[in-house]
SEKE-993482 format. One record per residue (C-alpha): x, y, z; residue number from 1. Coordinates in steps of 0.2 Angstrom, whole numbers, always signed. Layout:
<nodes>
(node (X, Y, Z), NUM);
...
</nodes>
This chain:
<nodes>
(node (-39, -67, +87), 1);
(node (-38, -68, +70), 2);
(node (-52, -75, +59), 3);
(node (-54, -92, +52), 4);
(node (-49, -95, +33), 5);
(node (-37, -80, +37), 6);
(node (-17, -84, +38), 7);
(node (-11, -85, +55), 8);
(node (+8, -83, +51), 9);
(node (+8, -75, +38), 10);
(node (+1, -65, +23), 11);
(node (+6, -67, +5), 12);
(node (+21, -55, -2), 13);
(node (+22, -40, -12), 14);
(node (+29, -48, -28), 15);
(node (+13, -62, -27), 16);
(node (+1, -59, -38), 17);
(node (-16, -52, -35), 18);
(node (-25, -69, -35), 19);
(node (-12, -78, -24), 20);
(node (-17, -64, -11), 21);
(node (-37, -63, -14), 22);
(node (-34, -85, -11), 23);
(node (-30, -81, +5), 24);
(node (-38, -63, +12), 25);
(node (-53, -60, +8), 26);
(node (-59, -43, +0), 27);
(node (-56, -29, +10), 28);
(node (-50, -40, +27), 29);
(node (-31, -40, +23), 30);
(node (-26, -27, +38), 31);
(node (-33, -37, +50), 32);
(node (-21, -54, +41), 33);
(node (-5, -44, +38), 34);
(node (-8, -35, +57), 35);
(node (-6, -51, +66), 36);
(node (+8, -57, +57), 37);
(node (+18, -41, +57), 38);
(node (+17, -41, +76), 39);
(node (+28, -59, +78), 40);
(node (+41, -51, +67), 41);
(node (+41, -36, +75), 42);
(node (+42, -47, +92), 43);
(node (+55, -55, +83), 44);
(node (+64, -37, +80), 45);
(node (+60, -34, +100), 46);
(node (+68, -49, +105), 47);
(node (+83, -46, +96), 48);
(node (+84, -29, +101), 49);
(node (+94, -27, +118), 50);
(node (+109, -40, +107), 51);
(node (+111, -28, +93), 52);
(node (+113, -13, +105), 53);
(node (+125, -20, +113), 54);
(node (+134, -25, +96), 55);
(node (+132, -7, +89), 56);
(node (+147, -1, +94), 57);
(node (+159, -17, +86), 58);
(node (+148, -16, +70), 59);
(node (+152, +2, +68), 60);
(node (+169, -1, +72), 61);
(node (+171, -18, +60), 62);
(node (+161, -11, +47), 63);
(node (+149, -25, +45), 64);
(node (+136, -35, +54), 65);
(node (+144, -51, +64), 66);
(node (+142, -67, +58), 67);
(node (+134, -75, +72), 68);
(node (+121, -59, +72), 69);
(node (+116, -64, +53), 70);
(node (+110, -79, +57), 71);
(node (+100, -74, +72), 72);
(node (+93, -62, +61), 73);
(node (+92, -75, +48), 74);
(node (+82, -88, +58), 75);
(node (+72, -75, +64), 76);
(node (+65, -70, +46), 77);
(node (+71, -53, +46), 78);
(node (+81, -55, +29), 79);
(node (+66, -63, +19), 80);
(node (+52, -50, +28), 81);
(node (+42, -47, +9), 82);
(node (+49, -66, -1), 83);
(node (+35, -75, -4), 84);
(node (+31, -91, +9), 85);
(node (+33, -102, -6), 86);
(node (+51, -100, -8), 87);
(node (+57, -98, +11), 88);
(node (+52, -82, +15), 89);
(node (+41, -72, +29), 90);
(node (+29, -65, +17), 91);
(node (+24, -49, +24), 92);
(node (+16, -36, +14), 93);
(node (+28, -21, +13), 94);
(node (+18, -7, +24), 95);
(node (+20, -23, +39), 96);
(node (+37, -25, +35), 97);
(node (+43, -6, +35), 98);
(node (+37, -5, +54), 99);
(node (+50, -20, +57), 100);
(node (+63, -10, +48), 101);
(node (+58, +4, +60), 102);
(node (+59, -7, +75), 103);
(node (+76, -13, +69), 104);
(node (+83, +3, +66), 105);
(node (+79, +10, +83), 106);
(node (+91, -3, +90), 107);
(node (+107, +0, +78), 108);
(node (+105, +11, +63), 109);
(node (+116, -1, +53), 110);
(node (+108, -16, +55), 111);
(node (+90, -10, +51), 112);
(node (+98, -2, +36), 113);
(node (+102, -21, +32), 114);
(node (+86, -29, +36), 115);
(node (+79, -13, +22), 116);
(node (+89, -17, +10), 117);
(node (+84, -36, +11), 118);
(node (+68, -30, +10), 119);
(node (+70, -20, -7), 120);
(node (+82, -32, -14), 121);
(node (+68, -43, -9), 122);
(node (+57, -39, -21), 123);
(node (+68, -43, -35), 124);
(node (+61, -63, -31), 125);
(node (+45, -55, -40), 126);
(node (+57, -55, -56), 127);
(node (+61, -73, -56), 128);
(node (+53, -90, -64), 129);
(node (+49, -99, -43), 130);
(node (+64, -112, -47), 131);
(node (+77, -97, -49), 132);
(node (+71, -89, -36), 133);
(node (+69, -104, -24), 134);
(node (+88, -106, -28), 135);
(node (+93, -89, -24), 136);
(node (+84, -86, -10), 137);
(node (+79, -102, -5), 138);
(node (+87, -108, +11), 139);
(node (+92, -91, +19), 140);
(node (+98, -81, +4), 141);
(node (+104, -67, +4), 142);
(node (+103, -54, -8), 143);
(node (+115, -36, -13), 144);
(node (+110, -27, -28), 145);
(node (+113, -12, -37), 146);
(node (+98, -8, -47), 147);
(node (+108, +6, -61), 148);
(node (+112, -3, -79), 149);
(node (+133, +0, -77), 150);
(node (+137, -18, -79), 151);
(node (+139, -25, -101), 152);
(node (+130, -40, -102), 153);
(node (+134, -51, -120), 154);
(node (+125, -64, -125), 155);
(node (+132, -80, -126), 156);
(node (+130, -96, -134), 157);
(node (+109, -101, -141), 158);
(node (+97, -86, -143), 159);
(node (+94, -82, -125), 160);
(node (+104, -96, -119), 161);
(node (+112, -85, -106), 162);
(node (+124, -68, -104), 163);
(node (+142, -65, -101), 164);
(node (+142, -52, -86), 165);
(node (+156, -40, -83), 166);
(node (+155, -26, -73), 167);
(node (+157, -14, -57), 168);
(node (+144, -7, -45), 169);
(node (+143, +3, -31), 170);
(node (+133, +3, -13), 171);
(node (+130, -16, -12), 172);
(node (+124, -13, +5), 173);
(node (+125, -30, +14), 174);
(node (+141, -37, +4), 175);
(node (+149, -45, +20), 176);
(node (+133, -57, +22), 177);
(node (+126, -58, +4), 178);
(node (+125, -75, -3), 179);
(node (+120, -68, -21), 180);
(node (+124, -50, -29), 181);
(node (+112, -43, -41), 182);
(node (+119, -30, -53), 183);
(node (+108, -21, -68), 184);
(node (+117, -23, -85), 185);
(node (+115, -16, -104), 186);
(node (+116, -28, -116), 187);
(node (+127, -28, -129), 188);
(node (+125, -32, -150), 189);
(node (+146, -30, -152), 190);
(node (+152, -13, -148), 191);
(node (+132, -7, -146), 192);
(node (+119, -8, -134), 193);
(node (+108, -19, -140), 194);
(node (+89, -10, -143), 195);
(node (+69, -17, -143), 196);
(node (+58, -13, -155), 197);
(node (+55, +4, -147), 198);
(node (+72, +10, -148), 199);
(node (+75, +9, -130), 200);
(node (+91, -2, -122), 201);
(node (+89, -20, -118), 202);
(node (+93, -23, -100), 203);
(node (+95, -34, -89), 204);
(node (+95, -38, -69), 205);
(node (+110, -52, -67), 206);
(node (+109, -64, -51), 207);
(node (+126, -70, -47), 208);
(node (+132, -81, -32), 209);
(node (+144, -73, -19), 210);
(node (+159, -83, -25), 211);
(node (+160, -77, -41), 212);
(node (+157, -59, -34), 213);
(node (+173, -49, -29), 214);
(node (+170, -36, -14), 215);
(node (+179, -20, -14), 216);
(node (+183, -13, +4), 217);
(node (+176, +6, -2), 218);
(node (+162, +11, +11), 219);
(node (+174, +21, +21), 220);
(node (+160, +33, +26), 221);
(node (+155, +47, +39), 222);
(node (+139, +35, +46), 223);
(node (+130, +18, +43), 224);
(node (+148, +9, +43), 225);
(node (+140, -6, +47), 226);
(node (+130, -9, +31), 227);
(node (+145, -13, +20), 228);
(node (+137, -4, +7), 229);
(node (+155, -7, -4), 230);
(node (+157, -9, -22), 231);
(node (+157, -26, -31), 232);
(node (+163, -32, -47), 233);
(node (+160, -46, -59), 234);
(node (+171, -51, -73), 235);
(node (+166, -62, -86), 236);
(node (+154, -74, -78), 237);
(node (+140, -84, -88), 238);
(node (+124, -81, -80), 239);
(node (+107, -91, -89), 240);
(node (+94, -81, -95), 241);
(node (+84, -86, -81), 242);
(node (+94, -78, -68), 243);
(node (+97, -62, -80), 244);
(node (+80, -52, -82), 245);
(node (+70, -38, -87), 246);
(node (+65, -25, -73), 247);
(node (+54, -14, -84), 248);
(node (+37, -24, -79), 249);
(node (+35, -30, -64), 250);
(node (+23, -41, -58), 251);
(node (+8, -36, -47), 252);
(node (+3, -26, -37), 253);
(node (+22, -21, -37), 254);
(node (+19, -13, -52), 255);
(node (+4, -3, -46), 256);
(node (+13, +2, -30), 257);
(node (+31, +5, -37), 258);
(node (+33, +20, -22), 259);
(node (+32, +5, -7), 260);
(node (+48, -2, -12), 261);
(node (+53, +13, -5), 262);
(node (+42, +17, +12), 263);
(node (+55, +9, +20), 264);
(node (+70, +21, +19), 265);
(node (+56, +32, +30), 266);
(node (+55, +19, +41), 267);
(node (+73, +17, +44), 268);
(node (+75, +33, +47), 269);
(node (+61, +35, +60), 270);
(node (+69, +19, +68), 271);
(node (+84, +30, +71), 272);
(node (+78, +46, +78), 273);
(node (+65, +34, +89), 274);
(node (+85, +27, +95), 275);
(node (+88, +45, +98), 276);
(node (+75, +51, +108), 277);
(node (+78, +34, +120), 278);
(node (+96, +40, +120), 279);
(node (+92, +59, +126), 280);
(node (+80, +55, +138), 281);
(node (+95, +42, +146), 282);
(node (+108, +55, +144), 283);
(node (+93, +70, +153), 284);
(node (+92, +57, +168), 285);
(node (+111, +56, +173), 286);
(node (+120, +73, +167), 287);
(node (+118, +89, +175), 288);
(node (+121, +106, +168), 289);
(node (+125, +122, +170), 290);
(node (+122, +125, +191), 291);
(node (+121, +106, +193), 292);
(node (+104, +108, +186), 293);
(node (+99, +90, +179), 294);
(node (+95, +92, +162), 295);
(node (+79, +83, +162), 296);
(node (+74, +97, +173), 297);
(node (+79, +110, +159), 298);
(node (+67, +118, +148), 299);
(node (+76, +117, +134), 300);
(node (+79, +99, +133), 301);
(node (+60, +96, +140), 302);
(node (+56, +106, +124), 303);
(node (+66, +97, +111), 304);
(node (+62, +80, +116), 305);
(node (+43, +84, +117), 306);
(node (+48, +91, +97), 307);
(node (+57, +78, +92), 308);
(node (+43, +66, +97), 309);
(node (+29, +75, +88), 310);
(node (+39, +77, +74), 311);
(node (+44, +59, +73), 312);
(node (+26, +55, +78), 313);
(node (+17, +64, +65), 314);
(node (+27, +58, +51), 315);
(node (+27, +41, +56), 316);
(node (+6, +41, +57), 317);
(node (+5, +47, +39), 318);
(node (+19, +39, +33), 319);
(node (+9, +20, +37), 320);
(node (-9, +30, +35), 321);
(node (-4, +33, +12), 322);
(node (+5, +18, +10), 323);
(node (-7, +7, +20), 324);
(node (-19, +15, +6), 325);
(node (-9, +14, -8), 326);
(node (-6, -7, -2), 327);
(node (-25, -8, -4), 328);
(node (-28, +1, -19), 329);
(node (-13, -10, -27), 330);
(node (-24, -27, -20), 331);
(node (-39, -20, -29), 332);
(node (-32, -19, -47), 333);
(node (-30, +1, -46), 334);
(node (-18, +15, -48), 335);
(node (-19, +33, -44), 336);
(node (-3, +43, -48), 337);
(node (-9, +58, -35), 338);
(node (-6, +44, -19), 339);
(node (+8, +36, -27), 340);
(node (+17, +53, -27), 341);
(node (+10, +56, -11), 342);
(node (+16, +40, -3), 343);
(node (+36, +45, -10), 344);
(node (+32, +63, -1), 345);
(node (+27, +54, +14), 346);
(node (+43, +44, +16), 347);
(node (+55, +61, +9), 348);
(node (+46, +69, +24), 349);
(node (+48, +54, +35), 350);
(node (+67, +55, +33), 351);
(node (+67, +74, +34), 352);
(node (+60, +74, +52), 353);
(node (+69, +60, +56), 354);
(node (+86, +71, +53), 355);
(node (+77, +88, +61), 356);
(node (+74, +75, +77), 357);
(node (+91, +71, +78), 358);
(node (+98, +87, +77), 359);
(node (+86, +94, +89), 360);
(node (+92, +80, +100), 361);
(node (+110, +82, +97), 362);
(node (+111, +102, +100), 363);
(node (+103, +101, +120), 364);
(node (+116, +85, +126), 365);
(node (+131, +95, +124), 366);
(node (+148, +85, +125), 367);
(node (+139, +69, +130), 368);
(node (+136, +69, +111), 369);
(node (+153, +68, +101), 370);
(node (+159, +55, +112), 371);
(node (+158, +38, +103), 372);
(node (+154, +28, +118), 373);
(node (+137, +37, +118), 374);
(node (+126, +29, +105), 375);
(node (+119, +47, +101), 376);
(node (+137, +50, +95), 377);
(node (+133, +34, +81), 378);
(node (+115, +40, +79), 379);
(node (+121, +57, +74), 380);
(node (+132, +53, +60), 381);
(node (+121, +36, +57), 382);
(node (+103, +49, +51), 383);
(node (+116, +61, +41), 384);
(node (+121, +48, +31), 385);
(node (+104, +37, +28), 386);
(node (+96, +54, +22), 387);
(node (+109, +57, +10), 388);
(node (+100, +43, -2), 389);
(node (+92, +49, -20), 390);
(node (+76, +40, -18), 391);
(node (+74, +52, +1), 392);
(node (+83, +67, -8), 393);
(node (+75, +86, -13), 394);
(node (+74, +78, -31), 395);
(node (+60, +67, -24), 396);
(node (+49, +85, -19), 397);
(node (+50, +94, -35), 398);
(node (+45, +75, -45), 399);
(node (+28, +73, -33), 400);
(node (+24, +92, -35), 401);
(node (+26, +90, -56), 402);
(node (+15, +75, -51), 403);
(node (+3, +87, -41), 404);
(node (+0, +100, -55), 405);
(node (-3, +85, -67), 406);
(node (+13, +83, -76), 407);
(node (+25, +68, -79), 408);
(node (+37, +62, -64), 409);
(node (+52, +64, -71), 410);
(node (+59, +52, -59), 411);
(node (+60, +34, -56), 412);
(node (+48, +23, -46), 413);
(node (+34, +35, -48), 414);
</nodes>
């Protein structure tokens, strides 16, 4: 039972500010808080769980997440896990709400690959005056971004009255159930970029509604067809300054803890080799091999089930153990580059023993893997392709060892 004075539904979110969460949880006592509030959503994620099994298959197949779906997973709160409570979100902080991504990902690798990116794209209400972002996410919004300054913004009309947006981005994952599209822009003096007084270009972060989005149909792709990661374009639409802002300070503890955006992709990841292991034990219990021999009586699938679980196991502990201490260190007003490097290697690793799970997994089945009917078949390809991101790629190894001998990064979000 949780204490008095403590929130009982929920916690405050990652892009609140350090006073809104010591208002609330006390020093020191925020586990205990965030603990009991992760575990409705993740009852929540449970509950859901045995309907988005089923659903798997069609969302591979239709490439997107059924309507009626999204707004069970609406009303549940799993599209608004880290939105502050002030403008209609869940308010979890982002350690509580990776484990939900986990426990949705287990069920349908797609669809927890959705609840992540809600998550991430979640974080961008931080960015916005409370108006805006009550408007944007208020009332179930939805967001797809592309965080990567391809778009031209021109300003139009007053000094900072607003921006002209035109512009083409890729991997809007969620693009059949976005409300609003978020897409990073340079902007432009004439033919220039615009620059600051250091030199560097002006950009900015453009929040658009859906109907003035175009979707392109491009994520024709080898796994997670279901997150409609397509490509979206905007052409010549007047966004206000107050929906078009700057990324380069975010608010805090965000901007202490830049590498919890991120925990997440490890926790989607785990989510689908946890999925895997479910799915091999099934397929152990009913197939025999060679001989008529079940396999569950086999050593070799004795063995890589008991390795894919320790692997999965291992990298989930210390996954949650850094970023659980990063989360704290963030609430107390400090940095330390060394665990914020550590918490990227943590998730890298996540994903990477997610995909050695899999594999493992995949080899001792035999033929009952490759037939689609068999969710290991969708888990396969789903792992292969989640991994495949740059912020869970090599490139994220040799940034936290630069990190480790004391150099610069080199890399984003570090």
């Amino acid at each position: 039972m949780i204490e008095p004075g403590l929130p009982t539904r929920q916690s405050v979110a990652f892009g609140a500010s350090v006073r809104e969460w010591r208002s609330v949880v006390p020093e020191g006592r925020w586990r205990m808080a965030t603990e009991t509030a992760a575990e409705e959503y993740l009852a929540a994620a449970r509950g859901l769980a045995p309907r988005i099994r089923e659903l798997a298959p069609v969302i591979d197949a239709e490439a997107r997440l059924p309507a009626d779906l999204v707004e069970e997973m609406r009303r549940a709160g799993l599209f608004h896990l880290v939105i502050r409570r002030e403008i209609g979100g869940v308010g979890l902080d982002p350690v509580s709400a990776a484990r939900v991504v986990e426990e949705v990902s287990a069920a349908d690798g797609s669809t927890g690959w959705c609840v992540m990116i809600a998550a991430q794209t979640g974080f961008f209400a931080g960015l916005l005056a409370r108006d805006e972002a009550r408007l944007v996410y208020g009332d179930g919004g939805i967001v797809a971004g592309v965080a990567n300054p391809i778009g031209r913004a021109i300003p139009a009309g007053a000094p900072e009255e607003g921006y002209v947006v035109t512009g083409r981005w890729p991997f809007a994952s969620g693009s059949s159930h976005a409300t609003w599209f978020a897409g990073e822009c340079t902007v432009y003096d004439g033919d220039a970029p615009l620059r600051d007084a250091k030199g560097n270009e002006v950009l900015r972060l453009a929040f658009v509604p859906s109907e003035h989005v175009t979707v392109h149909q491009t994520w024709n792709t080898l796994g997670l067809r279901g997150t409609a990661s397509n490509d979206f374009s905007i052409d010549g639409v007047f966004v206000p300054a107050a929906r078009a802002v700057s990324m380069e300070e975010p608010p805090p503890p965000l901007s202490r803890a830049m590498p919890l955006a991120f925990v997440n992709h490890g926790s989607q990841a785990l989510g689908i080799a946890r999925g895997a292991i479910e799915s091999a034990a099934a397929i152990a219990a009913k197939k025999r091999g060679w001989g008529g021999v079940p396999l569950s009586e086999t050593s070799r699938v004795q063995a890589a089930i008991g390795e894919a679980a320790v692997l999965v196991d291992a990298a989930a502990e210390h996954l949650y153990a850094v970023s659980g201490r990063l989360w704290e260190q963030a609430l107390a007003g400090e940095t330390d580059a060394r665990l914020r490097a550590q918490v990227r290697l943590a998730t890298s690793n996540a994903a990477q023993a997610s995909v050695r799970a899999v594999d493992l997994l995949h080899s001792v089945v035999g033929t009952a893997g490759i037939f689609v009917e068999n969710p290991m078949e969708r888990q396969f390809r789903d792992i292969h392709t989640a991994t495949k991101h740059v912020m869970i790629g090599h490139m994220t190894y040799e940034a936290a060892g630069r990190v480790l001998l004391g150099k610069d990064a080199a890399f984003p979000y570090f």
